[in-house]
Phi, psi and omega in degrees: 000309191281019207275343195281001195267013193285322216274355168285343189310325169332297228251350179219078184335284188324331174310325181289018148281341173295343184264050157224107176311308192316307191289330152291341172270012145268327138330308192268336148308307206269345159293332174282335186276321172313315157320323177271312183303295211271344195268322201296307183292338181297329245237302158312295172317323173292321169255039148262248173009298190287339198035071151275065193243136172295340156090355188208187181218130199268145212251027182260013189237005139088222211287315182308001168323285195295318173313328203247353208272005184249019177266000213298012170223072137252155175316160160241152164107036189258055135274350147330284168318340177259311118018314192251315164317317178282316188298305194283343198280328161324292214280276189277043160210349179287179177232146182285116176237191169290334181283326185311326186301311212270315177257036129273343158292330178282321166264359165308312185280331154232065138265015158284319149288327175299333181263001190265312154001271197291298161005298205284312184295350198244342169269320181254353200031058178253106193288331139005308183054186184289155203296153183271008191247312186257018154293320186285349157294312162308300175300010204246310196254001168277340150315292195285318174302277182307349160274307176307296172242051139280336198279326166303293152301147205257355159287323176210045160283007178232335175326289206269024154273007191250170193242105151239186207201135198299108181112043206201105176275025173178141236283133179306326188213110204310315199215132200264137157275165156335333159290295195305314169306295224287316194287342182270316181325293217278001149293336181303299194299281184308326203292301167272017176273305089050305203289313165319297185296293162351292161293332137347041172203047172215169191265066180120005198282298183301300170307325149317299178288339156291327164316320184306303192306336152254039164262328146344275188293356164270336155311313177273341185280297183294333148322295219288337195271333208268101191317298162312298227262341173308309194275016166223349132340314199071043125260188192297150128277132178237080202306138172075007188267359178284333193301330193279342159312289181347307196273349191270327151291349187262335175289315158316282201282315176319308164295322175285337157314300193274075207191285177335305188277350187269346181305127164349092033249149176321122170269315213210137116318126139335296192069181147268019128298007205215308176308328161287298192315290170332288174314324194277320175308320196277325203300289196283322176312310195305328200276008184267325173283354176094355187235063167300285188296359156276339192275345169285299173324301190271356169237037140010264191311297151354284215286275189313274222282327165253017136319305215284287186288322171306317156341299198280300194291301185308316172294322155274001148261359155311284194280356163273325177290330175267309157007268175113319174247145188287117154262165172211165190296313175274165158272332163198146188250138011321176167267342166332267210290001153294336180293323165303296160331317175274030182071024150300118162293149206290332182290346148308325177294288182331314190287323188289318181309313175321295218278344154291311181310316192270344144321282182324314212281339201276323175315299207282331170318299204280336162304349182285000185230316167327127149182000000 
């Protein structure tokens, strides 16, 4: 919105720094982060009032029960606070394109289940939350939605069929057909929405490794707009794909806001308002930039925790079936709490997870000169 006050520079010198994505993504950090400063306490308070508190301890984490039993009324749905930080902090340094619409829309559509989500369990004490049918409705149409109008628009309709892979100077694959996009997307969108959520169950844990990961993808988003830095990378170039930096800062200072109230011990919980809504945002930039398989690389962690619980499952239903009794790989899955099991405080796992997160994120850096 304010990007148009550029067209003004005549009559205000200084205006012309809005047409430099660097100087707005960094606008939209620190407006996103402000935002998040003034909104978490109003916002924390209201649902303390409100007891959006889970109210319960969920008994699948065992003898770790009691670890968790003085967070069961801390608040939940504080992906709000990121949610609301981002959107408007977006809304005004991003300049609007296509890429901008289709990933504020993916995350606008699901956070929507996530807060419906959150809702039932912390209003209805349904620990349950909405149905697995009808989240993958949503993440279905939030897929489809965000495909419909990539496949359409003529900024990025001949783009976003080609495929690539990291250490490769040029796309593995031109043109994609249509079953095939729509089915690797909507593994991304679900995947890491899902992967996110997952990780979600320590005090910064999530949110922390989401900073790496998009400060990854605003790094890549602007390689992918910048014409020069593309064509000496060897990577796609994607005209207008720098707006997505815009959002990858403002998504930076949102977390880091809400990370302030989320640090040990917890004021507000994420929830899955605010963890399916990530994934799927960071899930589709990559695939709008050309770096899905850098976005496995730079959300590492993401990937090893829901490796971690598909492993704990498929295997011990393996082995109840050859068997009779089920075994298992972890002592308990995600693997954060196995490691909590093997006597880890919990601000020891977290911290340790940081400095994996952020290996990783330096890993995914460096395929930009690999090639």
């Amino acid at each position: 919105m304010l990007t148009y006050l550029a067209d003004y520079a005549e009559h205000f010198g200084p205006l012309r720094l809005l047409r430099y994505i660097t100087v707005r993504t960094a606008l939209a950090a620190i407006t996103s982060l402000i935002i998040g400063f003034a909104l978490g306490p109003m916002l924390i308070r209201k649902f303390k009032e409100l007891k959006f508190g889970h109210g319960y301890i969920d008994d699948r984490t065992g003898s770790l029960g009691a670890t968790y039993f003085d967070k069961k009324h801390t608040p939940t749905m504080g992906g709000l606070i990121i949610f609301i930080s981002v959107f408007v902090s977006a809304a005004l340094w991003a300049a609007p394109n296509v890429w901008v619409f289709t990933s504020l829309f993916v995350y606008a559509a699901l956070t929507v289940p996530g807060f419906r989500d959150d809702y039932l369990k912390v209003v209805h004490k349904n620990r349950n939350g909405i149905s697995s049918w009808e989240k993958i409705g949503w993440q279905s149409l939030a897929t489809l939605g965000a495909l419909g109008v990539l496949m359409l628009h003529p900024d990025s309709a001949a783009k976003i069929h080609e495929f690539w892979v990291p250490f490769v100077k040029r796309a593995v694959i031109e043109h994609m057909p249509w079953w095939m996009l729509l089915t690797l997307i909507y593994l991304w969108i679900v995947g890491f929405s899902n992967a996110i959520n997952l990780t979600d169950g320590l005090d910064g844990l999530a949110v922390g490794c989401t900073i790496t990961v998009a400060l990854v993808m605003g790094v890549m988003a602007y390689v992918a707009d910048h014409v020069f830095l593309a064509e000496y990378l060897l990577t796609s170039h994607v005209p207008k794909t720098g707006e997505l930096t815009v959002i990858c800062g403002a998504l930076i200072g949102g977390c880091m806001a809400f990370l302030w109230f989320n640090s040990h011990p917890a004021e507000v919980f994420m929830g899955d308002t605010g963890s399916l809504a990530l994934g799927g945002l960071l899930g589709v930039m990559a695939f709008m930039i050309h770096q899905p398989l850098t976005l496995v690389i730079a959300g590492g962690v993401f990937v090893m925790e829901l490796l971690s619980v598909v492993t704990q499952v498929g295997w011990f239903k393996y082995t109840k079936r050859r068997y009779g009794e089920g075994r298992r790989v972890f002592l308990m899955a995600p693997i954060h709490h196995h490691f909590q099991k093997k006597g880890w405080p919990e601000t020891k796992v977290v911290l340790r997870f940081w400095v994996i997160s952020l290996g990783f994120a330096l890993a995914s850096l460096a395929t930009l000169k690999l090639r």
